[in-house]
Rosetta silent file (secondary structure, phi, psi, omega in degrees, C-alpha in Angstrom):
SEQUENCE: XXXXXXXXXXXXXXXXXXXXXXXXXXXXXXXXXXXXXXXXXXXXXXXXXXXXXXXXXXXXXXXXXXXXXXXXXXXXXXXXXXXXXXXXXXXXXXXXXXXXXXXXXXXXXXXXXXXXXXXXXXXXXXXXXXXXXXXXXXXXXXXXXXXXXXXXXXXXXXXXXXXXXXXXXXXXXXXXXXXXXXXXXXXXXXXXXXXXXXXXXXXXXXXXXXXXXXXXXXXXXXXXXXXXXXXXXXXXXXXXXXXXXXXXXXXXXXXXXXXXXXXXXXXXXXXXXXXXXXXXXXXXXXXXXXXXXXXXXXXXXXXXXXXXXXXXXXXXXXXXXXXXXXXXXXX
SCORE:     score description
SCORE:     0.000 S_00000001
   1 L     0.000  156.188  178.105  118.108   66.459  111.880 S_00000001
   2 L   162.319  126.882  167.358  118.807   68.578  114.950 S_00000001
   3 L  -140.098  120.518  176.906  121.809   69.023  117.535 S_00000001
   4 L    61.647  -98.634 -166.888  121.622   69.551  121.407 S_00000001
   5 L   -75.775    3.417 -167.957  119.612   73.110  121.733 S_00000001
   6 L  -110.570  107.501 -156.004  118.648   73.766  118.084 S_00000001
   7 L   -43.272  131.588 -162.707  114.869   73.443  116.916 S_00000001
   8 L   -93.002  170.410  169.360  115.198   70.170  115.353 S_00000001
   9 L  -123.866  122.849  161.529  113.964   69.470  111.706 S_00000001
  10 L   -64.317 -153.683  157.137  111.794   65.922  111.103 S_00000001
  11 L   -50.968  -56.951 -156.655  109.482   63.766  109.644 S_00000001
  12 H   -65.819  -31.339  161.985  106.504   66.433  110.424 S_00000001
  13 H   -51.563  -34.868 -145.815  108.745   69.218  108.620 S_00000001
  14 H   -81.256  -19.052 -161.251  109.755   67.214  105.434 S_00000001
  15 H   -89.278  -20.331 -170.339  105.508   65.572  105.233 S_00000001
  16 H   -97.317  -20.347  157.861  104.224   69.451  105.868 S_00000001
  17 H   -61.047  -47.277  168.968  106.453   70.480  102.892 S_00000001
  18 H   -59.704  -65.006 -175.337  104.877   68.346  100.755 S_00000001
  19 H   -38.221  -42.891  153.261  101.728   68.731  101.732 S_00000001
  20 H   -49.872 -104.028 -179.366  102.912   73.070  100.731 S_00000001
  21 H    -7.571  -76.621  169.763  103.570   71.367   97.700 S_00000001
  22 H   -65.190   -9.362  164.716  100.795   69.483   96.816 S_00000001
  23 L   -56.571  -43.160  179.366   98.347   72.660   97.511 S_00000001
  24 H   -62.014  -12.156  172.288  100.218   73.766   94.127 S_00000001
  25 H   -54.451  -37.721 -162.394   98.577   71.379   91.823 S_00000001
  26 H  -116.151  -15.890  147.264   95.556   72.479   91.612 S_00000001
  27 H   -51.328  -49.068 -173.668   97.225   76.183   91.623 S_00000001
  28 H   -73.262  -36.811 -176.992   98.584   74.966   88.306 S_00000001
  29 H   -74.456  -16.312 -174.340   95.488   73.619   86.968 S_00000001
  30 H   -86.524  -54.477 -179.012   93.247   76.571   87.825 S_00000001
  31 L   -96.533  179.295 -171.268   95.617   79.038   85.835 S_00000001
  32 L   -69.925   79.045  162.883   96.987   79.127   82.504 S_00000001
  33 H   -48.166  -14.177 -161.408   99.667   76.558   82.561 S_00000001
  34 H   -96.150  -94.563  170.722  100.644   76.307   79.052 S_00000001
  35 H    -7.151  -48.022  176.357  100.776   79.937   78.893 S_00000001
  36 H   -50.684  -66.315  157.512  102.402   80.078   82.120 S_00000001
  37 H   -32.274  -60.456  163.318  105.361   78.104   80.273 S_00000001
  38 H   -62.162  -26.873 -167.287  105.809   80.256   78.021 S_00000001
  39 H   -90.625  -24.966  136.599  106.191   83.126   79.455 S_00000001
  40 H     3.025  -82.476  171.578  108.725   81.393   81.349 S_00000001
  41 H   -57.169  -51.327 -175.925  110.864   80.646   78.566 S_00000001
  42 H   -53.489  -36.484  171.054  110.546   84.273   77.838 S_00000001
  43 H   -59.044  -64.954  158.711  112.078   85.380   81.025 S_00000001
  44 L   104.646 -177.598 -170.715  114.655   83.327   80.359 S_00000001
  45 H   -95.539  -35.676 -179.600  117.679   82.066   82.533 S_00000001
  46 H   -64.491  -53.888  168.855  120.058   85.832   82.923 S_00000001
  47 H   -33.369  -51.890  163.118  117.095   87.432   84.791 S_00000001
  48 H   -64.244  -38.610  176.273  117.175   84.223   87.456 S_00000001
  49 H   -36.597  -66.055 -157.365  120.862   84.187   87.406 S_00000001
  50 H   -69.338  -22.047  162.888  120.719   87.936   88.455 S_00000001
  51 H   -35.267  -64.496 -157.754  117.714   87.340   90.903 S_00000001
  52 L   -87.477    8.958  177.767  119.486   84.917   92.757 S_00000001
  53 L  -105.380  -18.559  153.487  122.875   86.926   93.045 S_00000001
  54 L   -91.980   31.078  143.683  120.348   89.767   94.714 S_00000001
  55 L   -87.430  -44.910 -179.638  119.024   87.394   97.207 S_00000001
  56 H   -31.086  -64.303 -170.859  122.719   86.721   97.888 S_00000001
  57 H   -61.932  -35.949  177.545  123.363   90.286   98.347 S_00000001
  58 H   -60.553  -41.346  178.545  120.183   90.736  100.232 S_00000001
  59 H   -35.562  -56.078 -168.471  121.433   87.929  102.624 S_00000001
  60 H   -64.329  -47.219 -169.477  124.774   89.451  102.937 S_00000001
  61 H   -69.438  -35.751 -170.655  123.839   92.685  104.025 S_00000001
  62 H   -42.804  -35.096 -165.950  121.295   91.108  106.670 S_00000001
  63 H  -121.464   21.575  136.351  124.169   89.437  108.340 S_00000001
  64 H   -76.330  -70.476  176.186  126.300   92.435  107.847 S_00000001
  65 H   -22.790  -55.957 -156.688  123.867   94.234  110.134 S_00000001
  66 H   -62.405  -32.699 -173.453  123.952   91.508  112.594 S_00000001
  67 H   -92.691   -9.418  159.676  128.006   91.570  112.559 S_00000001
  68 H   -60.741  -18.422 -168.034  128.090   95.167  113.164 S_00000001
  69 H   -98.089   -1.665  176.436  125.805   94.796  116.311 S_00000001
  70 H   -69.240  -45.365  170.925  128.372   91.722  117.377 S_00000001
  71 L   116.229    5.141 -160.356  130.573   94.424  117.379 S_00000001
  72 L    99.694  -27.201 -164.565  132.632   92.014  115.334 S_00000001
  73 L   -43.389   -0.596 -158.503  133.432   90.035  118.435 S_00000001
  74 L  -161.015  148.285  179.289  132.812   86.504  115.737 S_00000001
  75 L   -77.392  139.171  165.721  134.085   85.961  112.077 S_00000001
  76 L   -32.625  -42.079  179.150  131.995   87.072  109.232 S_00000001
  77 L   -50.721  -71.018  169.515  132.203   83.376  107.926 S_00000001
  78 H   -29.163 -117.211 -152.640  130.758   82.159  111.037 S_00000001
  79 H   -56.093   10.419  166.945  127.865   84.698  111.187 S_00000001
  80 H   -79.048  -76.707 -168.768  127.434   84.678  107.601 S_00000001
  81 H   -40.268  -66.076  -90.741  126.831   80.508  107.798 S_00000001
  82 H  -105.928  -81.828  157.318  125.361   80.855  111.066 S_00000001
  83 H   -10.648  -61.256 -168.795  122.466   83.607  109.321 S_00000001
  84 H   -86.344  -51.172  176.155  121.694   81.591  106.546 S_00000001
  85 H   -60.594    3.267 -169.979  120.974   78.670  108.588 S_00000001
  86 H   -86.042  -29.756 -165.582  118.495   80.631  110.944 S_00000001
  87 H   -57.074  -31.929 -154.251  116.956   81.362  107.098 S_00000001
  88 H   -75.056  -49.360  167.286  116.908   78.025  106.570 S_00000001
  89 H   -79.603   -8.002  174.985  114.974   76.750  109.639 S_00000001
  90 H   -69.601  -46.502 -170.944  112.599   79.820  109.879 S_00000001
  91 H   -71.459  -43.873 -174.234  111.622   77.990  106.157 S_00000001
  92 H   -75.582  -45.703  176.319  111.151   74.192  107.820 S_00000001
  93 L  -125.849  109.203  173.971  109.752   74.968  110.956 S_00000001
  94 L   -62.229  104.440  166.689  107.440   77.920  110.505 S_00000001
  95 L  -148.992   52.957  177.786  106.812   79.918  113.855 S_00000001
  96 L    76.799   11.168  175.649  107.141   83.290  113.332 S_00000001
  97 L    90.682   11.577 -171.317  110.568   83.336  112.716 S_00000001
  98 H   -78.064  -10.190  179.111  111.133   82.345  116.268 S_00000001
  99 H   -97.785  -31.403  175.360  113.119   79.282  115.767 S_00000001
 100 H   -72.359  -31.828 -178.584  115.934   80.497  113.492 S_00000001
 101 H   -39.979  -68.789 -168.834  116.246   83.044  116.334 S_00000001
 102 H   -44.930  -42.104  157.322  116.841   80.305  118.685 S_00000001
 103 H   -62.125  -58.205 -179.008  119.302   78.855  116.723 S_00000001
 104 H   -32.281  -79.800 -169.890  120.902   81.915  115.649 S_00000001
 105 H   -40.106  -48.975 -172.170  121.419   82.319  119.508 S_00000001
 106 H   -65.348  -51.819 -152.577  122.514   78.799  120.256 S_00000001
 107 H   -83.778  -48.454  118.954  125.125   78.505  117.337 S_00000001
 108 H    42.159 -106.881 -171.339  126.483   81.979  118.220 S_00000001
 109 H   -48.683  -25.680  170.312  127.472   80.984  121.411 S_00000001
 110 H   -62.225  -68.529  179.844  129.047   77.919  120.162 S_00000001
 111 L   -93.572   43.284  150.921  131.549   79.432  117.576 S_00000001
 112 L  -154.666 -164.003 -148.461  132.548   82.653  119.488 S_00000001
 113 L  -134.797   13.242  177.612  133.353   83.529  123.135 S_00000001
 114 L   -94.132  123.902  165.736  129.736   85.914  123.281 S_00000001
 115 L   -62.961  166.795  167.043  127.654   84.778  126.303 S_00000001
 116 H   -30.228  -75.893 -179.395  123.647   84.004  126.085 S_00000001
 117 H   -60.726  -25.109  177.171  122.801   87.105  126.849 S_00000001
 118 H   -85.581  -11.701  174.822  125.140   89.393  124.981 S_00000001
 119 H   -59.938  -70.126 -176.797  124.285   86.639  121.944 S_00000001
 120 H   -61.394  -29.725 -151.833  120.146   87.766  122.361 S_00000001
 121 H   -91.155  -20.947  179.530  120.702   91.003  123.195 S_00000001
 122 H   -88.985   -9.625  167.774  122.569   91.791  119.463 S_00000001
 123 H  -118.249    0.947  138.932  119.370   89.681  117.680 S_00000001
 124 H   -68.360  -55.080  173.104  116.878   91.346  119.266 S_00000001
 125 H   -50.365  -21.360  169.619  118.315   94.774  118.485 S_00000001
 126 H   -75.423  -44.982  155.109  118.967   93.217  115.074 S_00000001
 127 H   -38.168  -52.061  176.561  114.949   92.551  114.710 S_00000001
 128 H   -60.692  -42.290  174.880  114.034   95.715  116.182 S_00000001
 129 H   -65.598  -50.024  151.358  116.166   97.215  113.100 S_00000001
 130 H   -20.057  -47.864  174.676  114.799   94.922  110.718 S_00000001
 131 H   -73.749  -23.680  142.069  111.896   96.014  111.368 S_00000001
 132 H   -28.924  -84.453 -169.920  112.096   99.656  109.637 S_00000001
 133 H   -65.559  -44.102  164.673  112.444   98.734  106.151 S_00000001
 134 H   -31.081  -50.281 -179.973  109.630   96.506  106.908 S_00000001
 135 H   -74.176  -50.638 -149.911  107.070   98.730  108.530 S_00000001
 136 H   -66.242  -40.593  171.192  107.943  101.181  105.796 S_00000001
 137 H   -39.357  -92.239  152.074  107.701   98.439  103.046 S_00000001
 138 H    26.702  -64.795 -163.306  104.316   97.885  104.652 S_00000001
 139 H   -80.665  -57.863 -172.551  103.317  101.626  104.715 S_00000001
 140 H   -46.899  -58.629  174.220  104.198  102.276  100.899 S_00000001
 141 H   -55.750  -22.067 -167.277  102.554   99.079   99.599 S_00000001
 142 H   -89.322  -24.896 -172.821   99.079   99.599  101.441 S_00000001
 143 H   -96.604   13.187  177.212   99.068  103.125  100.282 S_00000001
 144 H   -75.312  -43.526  178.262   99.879  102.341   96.536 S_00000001
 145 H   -44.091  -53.549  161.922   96.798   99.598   97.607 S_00000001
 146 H   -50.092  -20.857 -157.344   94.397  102.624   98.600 S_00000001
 147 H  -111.048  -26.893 -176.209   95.369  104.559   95.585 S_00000001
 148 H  -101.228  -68.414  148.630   94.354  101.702   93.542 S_00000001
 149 H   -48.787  -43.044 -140.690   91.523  100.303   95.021 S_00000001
 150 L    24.666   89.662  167.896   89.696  103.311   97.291 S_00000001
 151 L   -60.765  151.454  172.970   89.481  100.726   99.877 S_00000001
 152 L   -74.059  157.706 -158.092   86.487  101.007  102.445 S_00000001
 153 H   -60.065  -34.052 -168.531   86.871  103.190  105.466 S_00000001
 154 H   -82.613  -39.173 -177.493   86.535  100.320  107.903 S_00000001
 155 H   -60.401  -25.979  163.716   89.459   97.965  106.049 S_00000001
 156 H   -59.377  -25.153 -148.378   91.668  100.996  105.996 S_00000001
 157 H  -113.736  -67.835  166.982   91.201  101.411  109.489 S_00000001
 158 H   -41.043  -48.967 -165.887   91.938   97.386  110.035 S_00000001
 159 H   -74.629  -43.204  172.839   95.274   97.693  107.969 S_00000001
 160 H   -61.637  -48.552 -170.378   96.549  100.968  110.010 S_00000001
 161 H   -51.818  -46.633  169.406   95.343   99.769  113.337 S_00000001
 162 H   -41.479  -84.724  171.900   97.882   96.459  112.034 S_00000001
 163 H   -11.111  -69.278 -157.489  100.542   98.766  110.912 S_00000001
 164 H   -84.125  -12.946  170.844  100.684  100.699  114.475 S_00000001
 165 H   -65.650  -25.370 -170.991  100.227   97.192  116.614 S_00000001
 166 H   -67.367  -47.496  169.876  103.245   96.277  115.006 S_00000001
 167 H   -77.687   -9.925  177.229  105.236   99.036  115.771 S_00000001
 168 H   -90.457   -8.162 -150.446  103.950   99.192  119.471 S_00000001
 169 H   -98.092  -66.671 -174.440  104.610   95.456  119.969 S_00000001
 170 H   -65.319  -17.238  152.762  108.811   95.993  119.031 S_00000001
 171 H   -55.649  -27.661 -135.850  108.479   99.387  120.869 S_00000001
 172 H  -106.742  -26.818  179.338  107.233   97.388  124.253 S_00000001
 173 H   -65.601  -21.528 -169.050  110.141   94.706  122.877 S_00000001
 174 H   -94.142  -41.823  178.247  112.711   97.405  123.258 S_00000001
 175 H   -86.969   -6.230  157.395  111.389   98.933  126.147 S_00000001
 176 L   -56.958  -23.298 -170.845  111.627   95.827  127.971 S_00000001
 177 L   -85.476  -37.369  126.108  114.916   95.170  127.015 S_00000001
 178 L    36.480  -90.655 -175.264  115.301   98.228  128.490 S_00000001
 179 L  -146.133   81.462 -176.057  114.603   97.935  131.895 S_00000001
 180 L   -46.314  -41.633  174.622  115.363   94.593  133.026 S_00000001
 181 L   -55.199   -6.399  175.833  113.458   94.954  136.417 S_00000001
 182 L   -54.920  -58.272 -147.783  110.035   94.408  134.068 S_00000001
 183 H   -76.297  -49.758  148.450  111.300   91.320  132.737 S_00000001
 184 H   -10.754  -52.637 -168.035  112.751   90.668  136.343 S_00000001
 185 H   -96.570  -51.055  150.392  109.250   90.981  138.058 S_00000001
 186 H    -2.120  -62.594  165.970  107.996   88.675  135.315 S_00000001
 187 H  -101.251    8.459  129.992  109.724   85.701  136.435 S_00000001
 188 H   -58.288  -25.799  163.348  109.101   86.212  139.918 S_00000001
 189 H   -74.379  -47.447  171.134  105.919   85.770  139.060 S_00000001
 190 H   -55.222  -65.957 -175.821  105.977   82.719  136.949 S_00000001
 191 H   -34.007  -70.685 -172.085  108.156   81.701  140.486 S_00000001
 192 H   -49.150  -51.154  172.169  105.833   82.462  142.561 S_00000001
 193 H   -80.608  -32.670  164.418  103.134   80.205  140.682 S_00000001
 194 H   -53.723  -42.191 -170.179  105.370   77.706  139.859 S_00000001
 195 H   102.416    1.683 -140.623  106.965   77.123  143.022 S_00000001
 196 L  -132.908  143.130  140.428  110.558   76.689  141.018 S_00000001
 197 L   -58.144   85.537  165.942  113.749   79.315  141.274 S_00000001
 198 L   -57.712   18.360 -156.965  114.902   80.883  137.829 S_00000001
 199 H   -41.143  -65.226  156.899  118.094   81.929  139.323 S_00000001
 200 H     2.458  -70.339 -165.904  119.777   80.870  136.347 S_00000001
 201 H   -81.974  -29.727  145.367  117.223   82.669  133.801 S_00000001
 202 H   -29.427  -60.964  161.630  117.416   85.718  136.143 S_00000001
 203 H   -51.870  -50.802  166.589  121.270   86.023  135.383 S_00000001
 204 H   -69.265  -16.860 -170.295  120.566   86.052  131.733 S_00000001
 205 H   -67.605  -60.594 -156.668  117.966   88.230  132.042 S_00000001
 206 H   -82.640  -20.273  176.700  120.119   90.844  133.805 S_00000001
 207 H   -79.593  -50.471  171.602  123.582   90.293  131.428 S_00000001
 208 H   -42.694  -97.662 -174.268  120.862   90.686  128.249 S_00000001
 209 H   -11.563  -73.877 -163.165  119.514   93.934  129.382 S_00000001
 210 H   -55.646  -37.951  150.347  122.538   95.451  130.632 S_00000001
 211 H   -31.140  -55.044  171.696  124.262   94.031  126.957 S_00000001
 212 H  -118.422    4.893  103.239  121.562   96.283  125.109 S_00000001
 213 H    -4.831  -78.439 -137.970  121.920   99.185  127.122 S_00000001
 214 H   -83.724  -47.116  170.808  124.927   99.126  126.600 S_00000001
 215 H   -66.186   -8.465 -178.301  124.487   98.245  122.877 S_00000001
 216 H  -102.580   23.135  178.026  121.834  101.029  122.066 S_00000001
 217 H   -96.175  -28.389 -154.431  124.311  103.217  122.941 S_00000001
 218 L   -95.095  101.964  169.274  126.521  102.334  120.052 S_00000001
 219 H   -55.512  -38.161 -169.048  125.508  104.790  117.309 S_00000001
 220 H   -89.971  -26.503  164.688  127.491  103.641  114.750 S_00000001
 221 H   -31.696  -96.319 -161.572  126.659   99.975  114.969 S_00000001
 222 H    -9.487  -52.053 -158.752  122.837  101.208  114.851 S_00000001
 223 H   -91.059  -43.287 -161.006  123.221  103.006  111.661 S_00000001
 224 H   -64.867  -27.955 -169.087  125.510  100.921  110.063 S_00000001
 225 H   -68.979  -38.982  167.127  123.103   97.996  110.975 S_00000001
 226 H   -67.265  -16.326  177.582  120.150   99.969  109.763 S_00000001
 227 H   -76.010  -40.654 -173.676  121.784  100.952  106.519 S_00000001
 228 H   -63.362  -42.462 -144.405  122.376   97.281  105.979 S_00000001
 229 H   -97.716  -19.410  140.052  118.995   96.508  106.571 S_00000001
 230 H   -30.547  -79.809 -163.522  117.723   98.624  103.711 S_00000001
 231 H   -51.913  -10.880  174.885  119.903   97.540  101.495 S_00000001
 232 H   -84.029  -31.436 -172.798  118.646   93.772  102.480 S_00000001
 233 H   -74.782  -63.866 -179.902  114.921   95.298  101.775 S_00000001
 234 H   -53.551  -25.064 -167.105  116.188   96.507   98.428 S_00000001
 235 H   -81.551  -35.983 -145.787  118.421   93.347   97.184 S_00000001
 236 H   -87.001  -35.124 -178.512  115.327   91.178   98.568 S_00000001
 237 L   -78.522  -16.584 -161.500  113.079   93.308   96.563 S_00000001
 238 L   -75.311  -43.705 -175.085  114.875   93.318   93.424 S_00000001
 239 H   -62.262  -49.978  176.211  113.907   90.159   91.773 S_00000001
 240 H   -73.142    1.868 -150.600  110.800   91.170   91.393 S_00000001
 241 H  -140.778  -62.587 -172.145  111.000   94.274   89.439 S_00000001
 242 H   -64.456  -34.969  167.432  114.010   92.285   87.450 S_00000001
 243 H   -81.037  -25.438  152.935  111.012   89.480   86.343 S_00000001
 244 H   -33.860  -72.908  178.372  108.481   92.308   85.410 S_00000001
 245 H   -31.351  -75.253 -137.190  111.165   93.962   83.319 S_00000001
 246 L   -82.899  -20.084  174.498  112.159   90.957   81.597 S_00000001
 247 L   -96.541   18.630  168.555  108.365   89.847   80.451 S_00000001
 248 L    84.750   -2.804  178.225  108.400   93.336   78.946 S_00000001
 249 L   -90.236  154.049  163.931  106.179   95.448   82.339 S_00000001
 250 L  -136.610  106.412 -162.570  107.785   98.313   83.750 S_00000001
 251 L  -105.432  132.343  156.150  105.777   98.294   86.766 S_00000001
 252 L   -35.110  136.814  172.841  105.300  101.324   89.816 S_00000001
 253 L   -74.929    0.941  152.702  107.861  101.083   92.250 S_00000001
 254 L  -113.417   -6.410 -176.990  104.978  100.877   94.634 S_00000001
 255 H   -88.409  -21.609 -172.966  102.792   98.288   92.951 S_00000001
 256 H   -65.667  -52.132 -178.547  106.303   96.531   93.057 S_00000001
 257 H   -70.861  -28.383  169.303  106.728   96.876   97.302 S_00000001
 258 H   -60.080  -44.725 -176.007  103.062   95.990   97.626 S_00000001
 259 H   -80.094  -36.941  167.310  103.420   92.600   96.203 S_00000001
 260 H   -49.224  -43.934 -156.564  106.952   92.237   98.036 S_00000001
 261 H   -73.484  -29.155 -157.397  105.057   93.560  101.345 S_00000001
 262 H  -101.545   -3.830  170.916  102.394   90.570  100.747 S_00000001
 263 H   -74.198  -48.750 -148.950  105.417   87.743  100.110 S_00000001
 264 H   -76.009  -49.807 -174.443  107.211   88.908  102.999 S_00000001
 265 H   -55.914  -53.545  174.538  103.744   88.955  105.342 S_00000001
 266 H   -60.553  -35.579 -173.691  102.833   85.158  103.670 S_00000001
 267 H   -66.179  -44.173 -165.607  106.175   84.051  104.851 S_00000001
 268 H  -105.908   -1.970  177.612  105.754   85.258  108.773 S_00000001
 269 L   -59.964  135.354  170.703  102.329   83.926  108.871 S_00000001
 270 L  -101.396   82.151  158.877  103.005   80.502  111.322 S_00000001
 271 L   -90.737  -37.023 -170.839  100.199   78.536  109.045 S_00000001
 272 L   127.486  -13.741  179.189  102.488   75.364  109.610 S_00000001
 273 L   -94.610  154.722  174.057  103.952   74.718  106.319 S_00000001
 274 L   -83.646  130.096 -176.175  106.913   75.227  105.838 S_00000001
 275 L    88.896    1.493 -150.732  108.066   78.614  103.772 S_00000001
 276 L     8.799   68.081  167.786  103.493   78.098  103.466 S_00000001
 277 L   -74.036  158.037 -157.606  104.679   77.360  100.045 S_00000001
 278 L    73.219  -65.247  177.182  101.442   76.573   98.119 S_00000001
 279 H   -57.958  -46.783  165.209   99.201   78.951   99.962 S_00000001
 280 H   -24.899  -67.468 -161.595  101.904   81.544   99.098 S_00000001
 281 H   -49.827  -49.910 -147.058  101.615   80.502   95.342 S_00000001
 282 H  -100.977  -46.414  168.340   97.775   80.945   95.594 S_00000001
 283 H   -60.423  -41.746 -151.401   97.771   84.263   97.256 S_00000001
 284 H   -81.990  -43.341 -167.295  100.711   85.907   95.286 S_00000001
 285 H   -56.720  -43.609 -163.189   98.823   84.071   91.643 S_00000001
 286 H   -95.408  -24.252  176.338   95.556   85.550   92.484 S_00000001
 287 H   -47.731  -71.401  174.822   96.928   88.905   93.931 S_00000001
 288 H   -36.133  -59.604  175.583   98.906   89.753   90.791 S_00000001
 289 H   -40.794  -75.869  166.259   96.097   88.493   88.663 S_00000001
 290 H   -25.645  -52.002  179.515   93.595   91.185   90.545 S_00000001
 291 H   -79.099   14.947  165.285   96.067   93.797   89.517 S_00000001
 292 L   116.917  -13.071  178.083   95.264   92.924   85.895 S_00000001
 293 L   -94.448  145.367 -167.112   97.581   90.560   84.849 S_00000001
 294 L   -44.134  169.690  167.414   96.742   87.828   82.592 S_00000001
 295 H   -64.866  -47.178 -156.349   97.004   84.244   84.816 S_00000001
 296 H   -80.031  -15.911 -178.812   99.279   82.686   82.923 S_00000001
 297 H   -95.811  -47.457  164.713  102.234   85.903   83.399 S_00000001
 298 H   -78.952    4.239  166.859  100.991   85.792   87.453 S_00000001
 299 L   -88.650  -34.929 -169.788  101.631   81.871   87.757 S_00000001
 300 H   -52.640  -59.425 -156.415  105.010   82.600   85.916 S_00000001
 301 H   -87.300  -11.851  170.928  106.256   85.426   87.777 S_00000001
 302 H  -100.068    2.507 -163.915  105.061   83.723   91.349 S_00000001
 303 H  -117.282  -56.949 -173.528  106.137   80.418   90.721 S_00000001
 304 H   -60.638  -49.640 -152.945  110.092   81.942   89.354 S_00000001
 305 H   -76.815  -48.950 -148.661  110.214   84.964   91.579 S_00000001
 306 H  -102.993  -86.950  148.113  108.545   83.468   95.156 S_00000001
 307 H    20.707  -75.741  162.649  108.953   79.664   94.478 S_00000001
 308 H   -69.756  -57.193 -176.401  112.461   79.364   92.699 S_00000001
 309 H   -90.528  -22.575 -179.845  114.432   82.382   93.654 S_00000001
 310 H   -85.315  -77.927 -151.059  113.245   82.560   97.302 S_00000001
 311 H   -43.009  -53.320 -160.849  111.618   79.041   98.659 S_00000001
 312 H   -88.675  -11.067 -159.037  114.443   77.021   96.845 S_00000001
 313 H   -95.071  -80.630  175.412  117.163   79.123   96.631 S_00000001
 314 H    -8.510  -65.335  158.067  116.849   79.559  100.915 S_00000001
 315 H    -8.207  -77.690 -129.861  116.481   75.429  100.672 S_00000001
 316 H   -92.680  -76.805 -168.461  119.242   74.566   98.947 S_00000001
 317 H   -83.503   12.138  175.708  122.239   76.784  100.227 S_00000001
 318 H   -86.598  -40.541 -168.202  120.455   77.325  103.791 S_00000001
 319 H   -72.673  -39.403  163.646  120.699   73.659  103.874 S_00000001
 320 H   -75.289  -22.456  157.864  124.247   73.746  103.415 S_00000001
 321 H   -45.933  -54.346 -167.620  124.960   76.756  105.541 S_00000001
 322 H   -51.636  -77.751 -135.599  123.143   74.403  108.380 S_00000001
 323 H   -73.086  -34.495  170.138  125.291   71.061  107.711 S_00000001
 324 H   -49.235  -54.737  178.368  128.828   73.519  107.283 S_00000001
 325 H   -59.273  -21.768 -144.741  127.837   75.002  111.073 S_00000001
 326 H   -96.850  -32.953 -164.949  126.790   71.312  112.326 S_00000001
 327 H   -92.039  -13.622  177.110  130.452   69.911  111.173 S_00000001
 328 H   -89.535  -10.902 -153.784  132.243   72.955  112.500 S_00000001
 329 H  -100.451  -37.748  171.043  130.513   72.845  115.743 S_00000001
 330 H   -42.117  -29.340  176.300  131.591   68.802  115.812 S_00000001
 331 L   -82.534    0.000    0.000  135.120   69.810  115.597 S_00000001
């Protein structure tokens, strides 16, 4: 599948999905499957229901942020659809989330009357916002981790040193965005080795900057878009705390964002599978396990919660978010 500018998805997606897949077999056989089942049944079907109407919600607000930094300028529908399909292909073709972007940008531009640049310049600034509840997520989970563990001096040191690359790499993204003449003297360079004119890429360069200038000016976007992007941390977060509950733990609200911090982190990894379903499974089985819980209640709760309410639920209706944008953009 794929149309004109939009990372397409293939063979190599649908055979590296399996392959995610078949890593889980021998996930299942190593823990307590039977057990596993059961506890299953105990969770029961209203706890998934209500999971999957706070992914929804998480969803919604994400691409509420996004239509506050449009300024509105595009229908909700549209950048609702438009959202969930970036979700969808960030899950098929795993690169760091760099592909849904791409779409996100291309289909954008398609259903509204926002140029290239004023298109990128509202999903970078939507990333850079993103990126808050993230960091913080981050910060909260490692130190619930320290508090549990007394980690050694040098791994602690490895995890902050993370932490603050993270936050310098989307500072250096911002201040580039910025100052256009960086980005400017960039591709004079690449020119200069190439041999080739960007005039073109130049123009976008300089309507993107000037576009998020202009946009980091707009206070109330910013906050509304950052309020949203909590409330996308919390809805996103929710499920997991809602499958505890329901197998009878009432778990810290920081042992909760540390395993959320270490879904979200398996997810942005670019190992090549898509969603790196299976490796997920096997980190999130044996994390949870580490913190004490029997096997057969951390295959349960990683197989419903990361598996079911995330992998597939993103799947299913991302894949129809995609094919609703592909038939509107045909019309």
């Amino acid at each position: 599948m794929g149309y004109e500018g939009t990372p397409r998805i293939g063979k190599k997606s649908i055979l590296l999905l399996l392959l995610g897949i078949t890593l889980m077999i021998p996930l299942l056989a190593a823990f307590d499957l039977n057990k596993a089942i059961r506890s299953l049944r105990v969770i029961g079907l209203i706890p998934v229901i209500l999971s999957f109407i706070s992914i929804h919600l998480g969803v919604f607000f994400y691409n509420t942020g996004w239509y506050e930094l449009l300024e509105r300028r595009a229908p909700f529908k549209d950048v609702f659809l438009i959202g969930w399909t970036s979700l969808f292909i960030n899950l098929l073709i795993p690169a760091g989330s760099t592909t849904g972007e791409v779409a996100r940008t291309y289909f954008i531009t398609k259903k509204s009357k926002i140029s290239l640049g004023q298109a990128l310049s509202t999903i970078v600034a939507h990333r850079v916002v993103m990126i808050v509840p993230f960091i913080v997520s981050i910060v909260l989970g490692m130190s619930y981790l320290v508090s549990l563990t007394g980690l050694e001096h040098n791994t602690l040191i490895t995890i902050i040193v993370s932490i603050i690359m993270l936050a310098i790499s989307f500072y250096l993204i911002y201040k580039l965005s910025m100052e256009e003449s960086r980005l400017l003297s960039l591709i004079e360079f690449f020119e200069r080795k190439l041999g080739r004119d960007f005039i073109k890429l130049k123009e976008i360069v300089i309507e993107y900057s000037k576009a998020f200038r202009n946009l980091m000016r707009k206070r109330r976007e910013l906050a509304i878009s950052l309020i949203c992007a909590f409330l996308n941390w919390i809805f996103d977060m929710l499920p997991i705390f809602i499958y505890f509950y329901a197998l009878g733990y009432w778990i810290d609200p920081l042992m909760g964002i540390l395993i959320y911090s270490v879904s979200i982190i398996m997810v942005l990894i670019p190992i090549g599978i898509p969603g790196n379903t299976g490796i997920r499974e096997w980190v999130m089985t044996g994390l949870l396990s580490a913190m004490g819980f029997n096997r057969g209640d951390a295959l349960a709760i990683t197989l419903v919660s990361s598996t079911i309410t995330v992998f597939l639920n993103e799947l299913v209706f991302g894949f129809i978010a995609y094919l609703l944008v592909l038939r509107g953009i045909h019309r």
